[in-house]
N, CA, C and O atoms as a CHARMM CRD file, in Angstrom:
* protein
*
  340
    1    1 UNK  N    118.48600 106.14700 108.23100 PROA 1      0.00000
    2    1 UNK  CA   117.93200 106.44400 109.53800 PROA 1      0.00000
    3    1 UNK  C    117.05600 107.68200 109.49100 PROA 1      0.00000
    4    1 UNK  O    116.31000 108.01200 110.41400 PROA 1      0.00000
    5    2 UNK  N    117.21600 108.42600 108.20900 PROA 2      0.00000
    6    2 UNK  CA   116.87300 109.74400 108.17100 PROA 2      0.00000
    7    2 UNK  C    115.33500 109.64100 108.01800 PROA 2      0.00000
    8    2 UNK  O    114.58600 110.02400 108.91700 PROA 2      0.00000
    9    3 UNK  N    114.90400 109.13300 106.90400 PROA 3      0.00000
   10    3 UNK  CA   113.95700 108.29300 106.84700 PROA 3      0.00000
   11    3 UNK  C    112.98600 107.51800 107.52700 PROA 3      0.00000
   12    3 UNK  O    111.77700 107.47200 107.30100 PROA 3      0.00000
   13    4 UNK  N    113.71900 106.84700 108.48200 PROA 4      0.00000
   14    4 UNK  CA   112.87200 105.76200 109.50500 PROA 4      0.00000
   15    4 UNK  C    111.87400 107.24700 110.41000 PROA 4      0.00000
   16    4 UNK  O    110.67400 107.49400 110.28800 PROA 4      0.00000
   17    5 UNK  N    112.98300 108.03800 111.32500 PROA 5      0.00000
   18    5 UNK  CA   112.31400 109.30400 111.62600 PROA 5      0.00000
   19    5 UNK  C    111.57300 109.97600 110.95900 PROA 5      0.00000
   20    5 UNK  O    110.55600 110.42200 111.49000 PROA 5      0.00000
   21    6 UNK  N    111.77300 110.16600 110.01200 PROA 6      0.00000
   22    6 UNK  CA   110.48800 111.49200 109.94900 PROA 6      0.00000
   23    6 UNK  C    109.18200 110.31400 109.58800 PROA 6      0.00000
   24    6 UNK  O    108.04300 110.75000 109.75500 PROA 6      0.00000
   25    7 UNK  N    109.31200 108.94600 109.13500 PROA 7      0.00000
   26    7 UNK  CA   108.13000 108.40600 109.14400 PROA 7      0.00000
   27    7 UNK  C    107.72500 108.20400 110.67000 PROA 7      0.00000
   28    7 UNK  O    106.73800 108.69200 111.21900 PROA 7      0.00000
   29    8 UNK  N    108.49600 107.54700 111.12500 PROA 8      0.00000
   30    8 UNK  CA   108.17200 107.74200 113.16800 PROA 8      0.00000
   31    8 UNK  C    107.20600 109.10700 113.36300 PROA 8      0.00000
   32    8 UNK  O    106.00400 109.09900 113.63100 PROA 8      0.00000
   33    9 UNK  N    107.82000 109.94600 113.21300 PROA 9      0.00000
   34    9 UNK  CA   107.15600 111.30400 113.43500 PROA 9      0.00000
   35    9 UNK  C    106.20800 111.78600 112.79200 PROA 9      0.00000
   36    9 UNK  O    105.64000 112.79700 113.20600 PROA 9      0.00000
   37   10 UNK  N    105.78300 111.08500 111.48700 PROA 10     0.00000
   38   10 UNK  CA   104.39300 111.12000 110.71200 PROA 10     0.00000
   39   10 UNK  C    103.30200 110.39600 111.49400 PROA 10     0.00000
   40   10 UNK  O    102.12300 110.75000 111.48400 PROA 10     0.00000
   41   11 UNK  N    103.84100 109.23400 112.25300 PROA 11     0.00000
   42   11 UNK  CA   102.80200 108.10100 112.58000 PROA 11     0.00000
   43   11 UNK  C    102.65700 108.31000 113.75100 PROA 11     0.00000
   44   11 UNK  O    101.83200 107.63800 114.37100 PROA 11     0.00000
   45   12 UNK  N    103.69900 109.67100 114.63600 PROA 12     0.00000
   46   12 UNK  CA   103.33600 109.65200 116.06000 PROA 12     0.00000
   47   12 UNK  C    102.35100 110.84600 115.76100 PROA 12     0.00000
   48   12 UNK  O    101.41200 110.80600 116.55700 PROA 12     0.00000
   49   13 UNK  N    102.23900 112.11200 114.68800 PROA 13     0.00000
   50   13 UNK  CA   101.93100 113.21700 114.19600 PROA 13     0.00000
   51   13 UNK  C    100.38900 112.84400 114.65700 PROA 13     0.00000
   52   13 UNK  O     99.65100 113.34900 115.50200 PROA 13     0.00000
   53   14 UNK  N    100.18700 111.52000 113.55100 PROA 14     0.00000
   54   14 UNK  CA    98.51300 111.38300 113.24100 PROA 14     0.00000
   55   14 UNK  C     97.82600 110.76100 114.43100 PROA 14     0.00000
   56   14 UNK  O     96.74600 111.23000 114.78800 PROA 14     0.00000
   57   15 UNK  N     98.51800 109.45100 115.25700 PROA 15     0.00000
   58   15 UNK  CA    98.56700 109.11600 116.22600 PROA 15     0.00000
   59   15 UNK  C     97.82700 110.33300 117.32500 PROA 15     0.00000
   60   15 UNK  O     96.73400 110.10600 117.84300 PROA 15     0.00000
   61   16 UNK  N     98.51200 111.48200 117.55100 PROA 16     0.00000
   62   16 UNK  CA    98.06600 112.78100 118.50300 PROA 16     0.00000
   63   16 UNK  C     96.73000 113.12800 118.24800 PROA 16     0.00000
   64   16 UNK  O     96.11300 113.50100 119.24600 PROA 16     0.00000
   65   17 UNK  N     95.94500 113.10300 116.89900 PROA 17     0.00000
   66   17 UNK  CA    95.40000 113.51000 116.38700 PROA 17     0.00000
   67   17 UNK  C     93.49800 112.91300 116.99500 PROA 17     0.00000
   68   17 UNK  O     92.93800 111.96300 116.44700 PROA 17     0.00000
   69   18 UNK  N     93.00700 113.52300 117.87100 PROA 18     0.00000
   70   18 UNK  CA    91.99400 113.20400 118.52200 PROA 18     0.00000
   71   18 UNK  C     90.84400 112.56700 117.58300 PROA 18     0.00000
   72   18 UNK  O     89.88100 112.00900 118.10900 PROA 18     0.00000
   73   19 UNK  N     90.97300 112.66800 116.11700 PROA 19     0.00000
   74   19 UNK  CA    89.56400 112.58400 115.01500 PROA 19     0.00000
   75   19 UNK  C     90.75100 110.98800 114.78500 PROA 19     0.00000
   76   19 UNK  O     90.02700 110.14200 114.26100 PROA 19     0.00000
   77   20 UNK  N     91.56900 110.64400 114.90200 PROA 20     0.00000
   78   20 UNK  CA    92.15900 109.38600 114.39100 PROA 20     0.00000
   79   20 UNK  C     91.37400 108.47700 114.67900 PROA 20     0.00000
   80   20 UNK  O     90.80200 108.57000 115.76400 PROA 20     0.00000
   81   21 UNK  N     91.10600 107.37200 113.85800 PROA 21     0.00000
   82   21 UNK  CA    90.86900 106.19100 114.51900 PROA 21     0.00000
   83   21 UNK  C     92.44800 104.90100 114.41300 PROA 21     0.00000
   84   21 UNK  O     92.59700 104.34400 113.32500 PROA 21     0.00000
   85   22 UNK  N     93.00700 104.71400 115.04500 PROA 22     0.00000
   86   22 UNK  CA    93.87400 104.22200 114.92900 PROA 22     0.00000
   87   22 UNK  C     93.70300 102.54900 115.05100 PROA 22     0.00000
   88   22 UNK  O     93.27000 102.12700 116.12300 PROA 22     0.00000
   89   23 UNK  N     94.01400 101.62400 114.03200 PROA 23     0.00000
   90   23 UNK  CA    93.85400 100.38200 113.42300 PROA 23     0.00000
   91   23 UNK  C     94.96100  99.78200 113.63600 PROA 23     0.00000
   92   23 UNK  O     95.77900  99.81300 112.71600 PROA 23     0.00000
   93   24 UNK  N     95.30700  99.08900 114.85000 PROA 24     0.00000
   94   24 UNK  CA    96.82900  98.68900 114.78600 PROA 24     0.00000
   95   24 UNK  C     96.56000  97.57500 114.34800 PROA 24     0.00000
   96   24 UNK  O     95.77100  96.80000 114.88800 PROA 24     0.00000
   97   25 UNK  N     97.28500  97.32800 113.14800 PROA 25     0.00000
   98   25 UNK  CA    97.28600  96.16400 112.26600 PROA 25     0.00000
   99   25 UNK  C     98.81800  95.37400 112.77200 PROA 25     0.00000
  100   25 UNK  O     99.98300  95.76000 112.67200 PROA 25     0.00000
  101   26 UNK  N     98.11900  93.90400 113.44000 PROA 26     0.00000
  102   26 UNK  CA    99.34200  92.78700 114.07800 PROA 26     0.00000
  103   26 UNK  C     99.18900  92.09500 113.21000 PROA 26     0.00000
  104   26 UNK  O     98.13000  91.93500 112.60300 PROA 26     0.00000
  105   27 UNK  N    100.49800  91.42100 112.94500 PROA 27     0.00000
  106   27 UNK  CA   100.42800  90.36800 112.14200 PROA 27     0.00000
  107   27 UNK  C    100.40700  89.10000 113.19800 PROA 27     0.00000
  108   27 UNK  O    100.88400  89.26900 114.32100 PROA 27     0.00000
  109   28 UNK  N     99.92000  87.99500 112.86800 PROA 28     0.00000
  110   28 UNK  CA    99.77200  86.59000 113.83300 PROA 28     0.00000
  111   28 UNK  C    100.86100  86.11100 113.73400 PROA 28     0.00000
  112   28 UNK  O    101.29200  85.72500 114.82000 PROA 28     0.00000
  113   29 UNK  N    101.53400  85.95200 112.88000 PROA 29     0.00000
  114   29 UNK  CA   102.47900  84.84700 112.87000 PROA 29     0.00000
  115   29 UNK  C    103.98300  86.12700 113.16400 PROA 29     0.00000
  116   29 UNK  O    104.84300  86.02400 112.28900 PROA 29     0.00000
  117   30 UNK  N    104.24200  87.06900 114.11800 PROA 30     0.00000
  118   30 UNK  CA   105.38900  87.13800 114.85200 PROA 30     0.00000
  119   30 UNK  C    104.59300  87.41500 116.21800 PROA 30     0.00000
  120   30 UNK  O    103.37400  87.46900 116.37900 PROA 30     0.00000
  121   31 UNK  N    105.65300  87.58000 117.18400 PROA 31     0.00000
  122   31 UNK  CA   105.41600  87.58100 118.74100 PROA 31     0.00000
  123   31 UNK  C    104.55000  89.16900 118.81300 PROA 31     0.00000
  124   31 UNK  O    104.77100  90.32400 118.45000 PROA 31     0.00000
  125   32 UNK  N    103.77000  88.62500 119.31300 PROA 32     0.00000
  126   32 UNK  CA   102.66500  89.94000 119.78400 PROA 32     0.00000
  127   32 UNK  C    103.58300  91.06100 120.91000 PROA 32     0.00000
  128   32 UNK  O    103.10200  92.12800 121.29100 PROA 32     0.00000
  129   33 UNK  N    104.44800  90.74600 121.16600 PROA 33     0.00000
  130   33 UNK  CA   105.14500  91.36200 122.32000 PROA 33     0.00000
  131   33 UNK  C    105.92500  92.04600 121.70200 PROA 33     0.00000
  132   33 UNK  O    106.26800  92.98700 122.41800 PROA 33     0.00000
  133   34 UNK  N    106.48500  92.08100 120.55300 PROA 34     0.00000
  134   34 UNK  CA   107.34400  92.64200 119.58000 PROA 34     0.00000
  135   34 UNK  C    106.61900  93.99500 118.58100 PROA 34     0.00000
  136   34 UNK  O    107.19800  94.80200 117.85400 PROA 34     0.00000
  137   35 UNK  N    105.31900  93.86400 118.85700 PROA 35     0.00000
  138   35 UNK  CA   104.90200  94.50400 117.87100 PROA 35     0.00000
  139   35 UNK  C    104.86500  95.94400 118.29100 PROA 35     0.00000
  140   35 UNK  O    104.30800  95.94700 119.38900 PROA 35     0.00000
  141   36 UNK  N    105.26300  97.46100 117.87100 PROA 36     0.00000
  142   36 UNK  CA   105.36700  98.68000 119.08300 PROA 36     0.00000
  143   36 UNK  C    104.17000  98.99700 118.51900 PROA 36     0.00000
  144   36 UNK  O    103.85100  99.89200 119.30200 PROA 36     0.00000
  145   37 UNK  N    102.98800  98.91100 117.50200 PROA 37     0.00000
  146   37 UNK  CA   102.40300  99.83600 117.39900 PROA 37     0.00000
  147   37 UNK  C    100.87000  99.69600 118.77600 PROA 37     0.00000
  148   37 UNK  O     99.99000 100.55700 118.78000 PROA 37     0.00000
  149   38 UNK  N    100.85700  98.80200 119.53200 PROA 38     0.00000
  150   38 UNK  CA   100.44300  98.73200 120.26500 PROA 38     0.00000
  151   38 UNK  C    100.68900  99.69100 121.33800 PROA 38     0.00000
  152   38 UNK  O     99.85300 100.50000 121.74000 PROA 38     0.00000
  153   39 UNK  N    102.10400  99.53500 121.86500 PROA 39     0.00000
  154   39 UNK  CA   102.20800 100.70500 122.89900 PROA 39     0.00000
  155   39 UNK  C    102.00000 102.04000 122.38900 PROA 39     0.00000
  156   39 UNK  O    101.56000 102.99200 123.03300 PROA 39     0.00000
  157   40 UNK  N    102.45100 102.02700 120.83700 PROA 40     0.00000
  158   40 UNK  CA   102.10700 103.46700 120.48900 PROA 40     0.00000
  159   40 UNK  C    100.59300 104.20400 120.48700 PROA 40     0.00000
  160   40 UNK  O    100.22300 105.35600 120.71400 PROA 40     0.00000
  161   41 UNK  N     99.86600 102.88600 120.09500 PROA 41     0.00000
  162   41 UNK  CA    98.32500 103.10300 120.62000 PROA 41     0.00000
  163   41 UNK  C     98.26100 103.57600 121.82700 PROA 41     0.00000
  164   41 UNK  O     97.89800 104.75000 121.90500 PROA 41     0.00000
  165   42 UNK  N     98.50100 103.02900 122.79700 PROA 42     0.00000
  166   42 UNK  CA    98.28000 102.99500 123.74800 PROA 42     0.00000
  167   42 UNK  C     98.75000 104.46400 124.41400 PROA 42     0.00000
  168   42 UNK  O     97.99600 105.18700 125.06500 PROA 42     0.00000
  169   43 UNK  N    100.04200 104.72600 124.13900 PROA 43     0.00000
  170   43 UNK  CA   100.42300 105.97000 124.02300 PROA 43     0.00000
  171   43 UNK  C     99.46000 107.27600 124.18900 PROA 43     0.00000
  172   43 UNK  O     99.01100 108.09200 124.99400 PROA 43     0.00000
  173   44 UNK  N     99.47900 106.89700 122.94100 PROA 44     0.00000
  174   44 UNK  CA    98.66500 108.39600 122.17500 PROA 44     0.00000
  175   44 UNK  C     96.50900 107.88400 122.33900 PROA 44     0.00000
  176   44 UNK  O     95.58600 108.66500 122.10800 PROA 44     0.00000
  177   45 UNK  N     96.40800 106.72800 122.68900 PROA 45     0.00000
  178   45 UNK  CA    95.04300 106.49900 123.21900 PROA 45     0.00000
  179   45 UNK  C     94.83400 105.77700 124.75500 PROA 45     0.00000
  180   45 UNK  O     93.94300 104.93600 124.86800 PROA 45     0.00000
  181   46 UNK  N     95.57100 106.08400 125.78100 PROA 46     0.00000
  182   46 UNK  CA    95.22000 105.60200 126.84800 PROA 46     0.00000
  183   46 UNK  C     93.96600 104.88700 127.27900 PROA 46     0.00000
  184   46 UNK  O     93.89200 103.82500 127.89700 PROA 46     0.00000
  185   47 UNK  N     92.79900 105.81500 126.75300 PROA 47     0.00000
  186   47 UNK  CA    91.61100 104.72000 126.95900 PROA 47     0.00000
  187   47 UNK  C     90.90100 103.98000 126.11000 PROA 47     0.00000
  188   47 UNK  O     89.77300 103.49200 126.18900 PROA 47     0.00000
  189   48 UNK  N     92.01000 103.96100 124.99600 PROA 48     0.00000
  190   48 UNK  CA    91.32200 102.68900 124.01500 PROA 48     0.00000
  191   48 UNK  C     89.95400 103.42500 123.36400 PROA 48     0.00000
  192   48 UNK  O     88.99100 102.65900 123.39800 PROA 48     0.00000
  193   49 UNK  N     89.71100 104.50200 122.88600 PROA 49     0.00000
  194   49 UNK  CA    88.54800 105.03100 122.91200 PROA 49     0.00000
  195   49 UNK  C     88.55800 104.74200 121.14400 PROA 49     0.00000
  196   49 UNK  O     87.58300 104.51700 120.42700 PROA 49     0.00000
  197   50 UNK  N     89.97900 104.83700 120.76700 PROA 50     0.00000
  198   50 UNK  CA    89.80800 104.85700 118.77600 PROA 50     0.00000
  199   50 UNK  C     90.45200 104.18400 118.06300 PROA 50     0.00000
  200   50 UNK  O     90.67700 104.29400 116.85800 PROA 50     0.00000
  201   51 UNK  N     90.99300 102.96300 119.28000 PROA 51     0.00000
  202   51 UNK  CA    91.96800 102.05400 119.01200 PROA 51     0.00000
  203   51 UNK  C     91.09800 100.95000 118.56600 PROA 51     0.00000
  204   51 UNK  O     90.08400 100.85700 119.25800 PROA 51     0.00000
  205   52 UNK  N     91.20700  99.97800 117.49400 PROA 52     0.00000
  206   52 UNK  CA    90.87900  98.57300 116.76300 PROA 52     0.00000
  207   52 UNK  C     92.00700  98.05400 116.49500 PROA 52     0.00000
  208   52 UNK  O     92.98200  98.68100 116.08100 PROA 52     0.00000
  209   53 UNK  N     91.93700  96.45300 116.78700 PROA 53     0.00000
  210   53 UNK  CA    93.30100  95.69400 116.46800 PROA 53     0.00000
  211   53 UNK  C     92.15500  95.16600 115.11400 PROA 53     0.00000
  212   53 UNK  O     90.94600  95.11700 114.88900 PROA 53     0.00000
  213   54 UNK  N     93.45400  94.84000 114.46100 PROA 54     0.00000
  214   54 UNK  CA    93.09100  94.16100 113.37500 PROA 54     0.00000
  215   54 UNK  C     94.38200  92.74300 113.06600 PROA 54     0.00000
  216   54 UNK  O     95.57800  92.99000 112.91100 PROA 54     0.00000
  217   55 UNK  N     94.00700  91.83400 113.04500 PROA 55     0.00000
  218   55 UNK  CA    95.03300  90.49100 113.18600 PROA 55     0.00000
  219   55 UNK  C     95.00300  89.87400 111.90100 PROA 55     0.00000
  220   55 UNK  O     94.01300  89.32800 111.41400 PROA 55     0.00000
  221   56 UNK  N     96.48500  90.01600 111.20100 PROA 56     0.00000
  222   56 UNK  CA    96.33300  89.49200 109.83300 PROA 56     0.00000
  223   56 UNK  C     97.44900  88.18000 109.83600 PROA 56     0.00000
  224   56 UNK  O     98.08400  87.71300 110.78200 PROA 56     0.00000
  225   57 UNK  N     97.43000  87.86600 108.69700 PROA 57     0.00000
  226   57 UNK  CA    98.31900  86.34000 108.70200 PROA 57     0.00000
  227   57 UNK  C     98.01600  85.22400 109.54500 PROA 57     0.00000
  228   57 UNK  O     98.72500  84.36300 110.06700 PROA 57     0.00000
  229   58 UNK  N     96.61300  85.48500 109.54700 PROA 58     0.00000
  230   58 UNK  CA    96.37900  84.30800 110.55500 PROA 58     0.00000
  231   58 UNK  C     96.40700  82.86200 109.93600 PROA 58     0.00000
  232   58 UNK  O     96.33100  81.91700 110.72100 PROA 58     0.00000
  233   59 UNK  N     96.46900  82.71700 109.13400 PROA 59     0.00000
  234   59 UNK  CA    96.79600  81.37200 108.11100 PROA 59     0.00000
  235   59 UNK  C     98.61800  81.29400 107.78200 PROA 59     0.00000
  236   59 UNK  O     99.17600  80.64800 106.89500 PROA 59     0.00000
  237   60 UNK  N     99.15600  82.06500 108.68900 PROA 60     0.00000
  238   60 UNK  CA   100.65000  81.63500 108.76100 PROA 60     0.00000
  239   60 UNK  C    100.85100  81.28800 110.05300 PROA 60     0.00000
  240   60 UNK  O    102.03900  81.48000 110.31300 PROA 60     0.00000
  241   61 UNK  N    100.15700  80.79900 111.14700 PROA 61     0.00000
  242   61 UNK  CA   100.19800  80.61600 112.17000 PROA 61     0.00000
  243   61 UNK  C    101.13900  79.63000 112.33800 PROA 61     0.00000
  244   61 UNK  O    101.23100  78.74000 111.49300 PROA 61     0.00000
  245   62 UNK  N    101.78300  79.65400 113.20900 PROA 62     0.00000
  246   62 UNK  CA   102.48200  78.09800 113.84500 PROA 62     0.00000
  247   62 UNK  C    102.11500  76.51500 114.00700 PROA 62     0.00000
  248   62 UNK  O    100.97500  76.38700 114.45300 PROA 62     0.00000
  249   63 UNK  N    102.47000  75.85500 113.87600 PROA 63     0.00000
  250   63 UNK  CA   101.66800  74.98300 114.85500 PROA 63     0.00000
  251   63 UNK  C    102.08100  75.44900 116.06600 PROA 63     0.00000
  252   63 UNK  O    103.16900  75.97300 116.30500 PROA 63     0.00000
  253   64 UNK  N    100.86100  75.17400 117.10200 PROA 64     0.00000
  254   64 UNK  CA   101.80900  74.94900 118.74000 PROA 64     0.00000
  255   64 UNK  C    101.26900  76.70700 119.49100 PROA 64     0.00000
  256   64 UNK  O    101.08700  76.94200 120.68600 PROA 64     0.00000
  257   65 UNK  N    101.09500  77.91300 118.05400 PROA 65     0.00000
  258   65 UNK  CA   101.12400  79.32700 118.66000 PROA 65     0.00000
  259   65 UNK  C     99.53400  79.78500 118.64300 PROA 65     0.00000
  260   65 UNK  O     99.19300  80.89100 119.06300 PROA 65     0.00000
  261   66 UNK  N     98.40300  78.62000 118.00300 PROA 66     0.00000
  262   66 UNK  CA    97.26800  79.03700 118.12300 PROA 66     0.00000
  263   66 UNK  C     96.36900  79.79900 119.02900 PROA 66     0.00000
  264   66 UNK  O     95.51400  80.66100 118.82400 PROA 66     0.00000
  265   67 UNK  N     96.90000  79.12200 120.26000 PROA 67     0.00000
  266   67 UNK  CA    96.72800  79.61200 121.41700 PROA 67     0.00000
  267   67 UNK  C     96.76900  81.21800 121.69700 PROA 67     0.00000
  268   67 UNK  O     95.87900  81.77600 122.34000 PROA 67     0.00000
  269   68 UNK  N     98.05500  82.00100 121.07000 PROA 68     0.00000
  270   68 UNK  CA    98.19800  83.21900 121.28000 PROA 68     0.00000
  271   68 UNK  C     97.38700  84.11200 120.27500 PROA 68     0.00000
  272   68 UNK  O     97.28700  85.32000 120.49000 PROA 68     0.00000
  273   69 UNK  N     96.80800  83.52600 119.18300 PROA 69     0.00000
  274   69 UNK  CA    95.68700  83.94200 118.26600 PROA 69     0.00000
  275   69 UNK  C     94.59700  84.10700 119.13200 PROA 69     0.00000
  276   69 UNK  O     94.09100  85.20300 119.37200 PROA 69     0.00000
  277   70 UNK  N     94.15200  82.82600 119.70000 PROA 70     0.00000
  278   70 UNK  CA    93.00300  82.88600 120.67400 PROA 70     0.00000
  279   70 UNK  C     92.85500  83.91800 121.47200 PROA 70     0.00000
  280   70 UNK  O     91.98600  84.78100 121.60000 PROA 70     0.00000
  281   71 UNK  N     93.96800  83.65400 122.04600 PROA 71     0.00000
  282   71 UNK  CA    94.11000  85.25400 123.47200 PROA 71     0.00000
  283   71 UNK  C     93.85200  86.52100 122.72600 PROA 71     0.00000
  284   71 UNK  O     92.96700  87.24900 123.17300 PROA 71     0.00000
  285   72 UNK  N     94.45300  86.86400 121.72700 PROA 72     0.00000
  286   72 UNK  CA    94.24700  88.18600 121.06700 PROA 72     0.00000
  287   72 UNK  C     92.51900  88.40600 120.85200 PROA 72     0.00000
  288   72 UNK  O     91.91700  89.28000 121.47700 PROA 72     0.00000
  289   73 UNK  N     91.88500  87.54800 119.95000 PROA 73     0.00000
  290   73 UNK  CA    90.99700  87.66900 119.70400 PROA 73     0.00000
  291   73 UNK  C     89.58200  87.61800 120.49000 PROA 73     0.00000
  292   73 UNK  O     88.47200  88.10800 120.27900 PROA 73     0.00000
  293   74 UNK  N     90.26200  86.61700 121.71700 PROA 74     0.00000
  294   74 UNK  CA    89.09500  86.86000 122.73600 PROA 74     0.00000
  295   74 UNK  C     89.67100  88.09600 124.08500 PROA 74     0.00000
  296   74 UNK  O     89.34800  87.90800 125.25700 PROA 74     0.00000
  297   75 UNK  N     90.34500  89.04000 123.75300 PROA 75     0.00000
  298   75 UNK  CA    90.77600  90.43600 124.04000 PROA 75     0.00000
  299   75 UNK  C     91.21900  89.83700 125.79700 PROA 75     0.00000
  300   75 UNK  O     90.81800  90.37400 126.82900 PROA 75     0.00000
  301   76 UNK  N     92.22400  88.48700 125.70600 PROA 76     0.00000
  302   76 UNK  CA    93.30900  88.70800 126.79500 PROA 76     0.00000
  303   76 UNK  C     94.48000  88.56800 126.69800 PROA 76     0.00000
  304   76 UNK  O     95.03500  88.19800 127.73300 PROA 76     0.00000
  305   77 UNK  N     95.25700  88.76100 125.61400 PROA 77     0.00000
  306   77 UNK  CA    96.72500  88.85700 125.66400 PROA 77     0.00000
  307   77 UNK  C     96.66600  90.54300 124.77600 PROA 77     0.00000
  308   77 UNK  O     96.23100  90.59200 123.62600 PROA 77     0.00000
  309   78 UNK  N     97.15500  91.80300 125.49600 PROA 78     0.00000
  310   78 UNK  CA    97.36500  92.89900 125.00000 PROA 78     0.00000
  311   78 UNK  C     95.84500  93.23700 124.76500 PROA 78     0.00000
  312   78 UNK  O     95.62700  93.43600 123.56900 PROA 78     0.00000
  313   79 UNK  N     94.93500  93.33700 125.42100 PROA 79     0.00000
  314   79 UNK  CA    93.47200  93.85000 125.39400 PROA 79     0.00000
  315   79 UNK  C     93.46100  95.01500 125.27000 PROA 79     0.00000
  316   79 UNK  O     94.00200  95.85700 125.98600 PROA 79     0.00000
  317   80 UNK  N     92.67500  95.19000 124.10000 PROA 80     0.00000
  318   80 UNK  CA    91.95600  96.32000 124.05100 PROA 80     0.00000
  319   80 UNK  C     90.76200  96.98900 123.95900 PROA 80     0.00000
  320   80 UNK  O     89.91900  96.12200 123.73100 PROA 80     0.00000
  321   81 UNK  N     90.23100  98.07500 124.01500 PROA 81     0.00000
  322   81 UNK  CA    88.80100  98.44300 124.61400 PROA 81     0.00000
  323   81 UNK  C     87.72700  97.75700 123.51600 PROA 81     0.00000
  324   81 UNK  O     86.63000  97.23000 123.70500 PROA 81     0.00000
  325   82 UNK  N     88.56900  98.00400 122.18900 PROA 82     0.00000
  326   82 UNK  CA    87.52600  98.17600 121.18500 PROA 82     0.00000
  327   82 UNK  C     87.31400  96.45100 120.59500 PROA 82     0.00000
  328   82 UNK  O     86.35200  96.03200 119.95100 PROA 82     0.00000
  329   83 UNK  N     88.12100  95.92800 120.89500 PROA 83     0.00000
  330   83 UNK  CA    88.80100  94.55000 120.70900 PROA 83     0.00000
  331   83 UNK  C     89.81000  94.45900 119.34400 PROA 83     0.00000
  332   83 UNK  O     90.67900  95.30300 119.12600 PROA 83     0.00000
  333   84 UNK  N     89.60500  93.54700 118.65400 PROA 84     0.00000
  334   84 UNK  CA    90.80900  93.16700 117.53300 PROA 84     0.00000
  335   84 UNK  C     89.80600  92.00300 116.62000 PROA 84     0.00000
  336   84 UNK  O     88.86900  91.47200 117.21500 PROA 84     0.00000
  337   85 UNK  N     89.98000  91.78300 115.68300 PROA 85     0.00000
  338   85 UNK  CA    89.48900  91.03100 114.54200 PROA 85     0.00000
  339   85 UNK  C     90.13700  90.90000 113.78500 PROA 85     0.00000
  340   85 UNK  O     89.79600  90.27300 112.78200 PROA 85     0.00000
């Protein structure tokens, strides 16, 4: 547990850090709703000003969950300023 924290506290550290550009890298194939580094974006960038999603595993997709790929990428499920790719 000791561990998990002080990395938490590295990633909220740089996160604060106004020169960041912060890259929240989602993976596609788990629930977008699960993922925290979004709120942590969001957090520490309220207006989306240095935030980029970046969406990987998109070739592990579901059948049936394409749909929630779509939404991400055309910036309406968890939108963000800069969008996601």
């Amino acid at each position: 547990k000791h561990v998990i924290s002080m990395v938490d506290n590295l990633i909220d550290k740089y996160l604060q850090q106004e020169r960041t550009i912060v890259l929240a890298v989602i993976p596609a194939d788990i629930d977008i709703a699960v993922v925290d580094i979004l709120e942590r974006a969001q957090k520490a960038d309220p207006n989306g000003d240095r935030t980029i999603g970046v969406l990987t595993k998109v070739d592990k997709v579901s059948a049936g969950e394409e749909e929630q790929v779509i939404n991400v990428l055309q910036n309406v499920l968890k939108p963000l300023k800069l969008g996601a790719l």
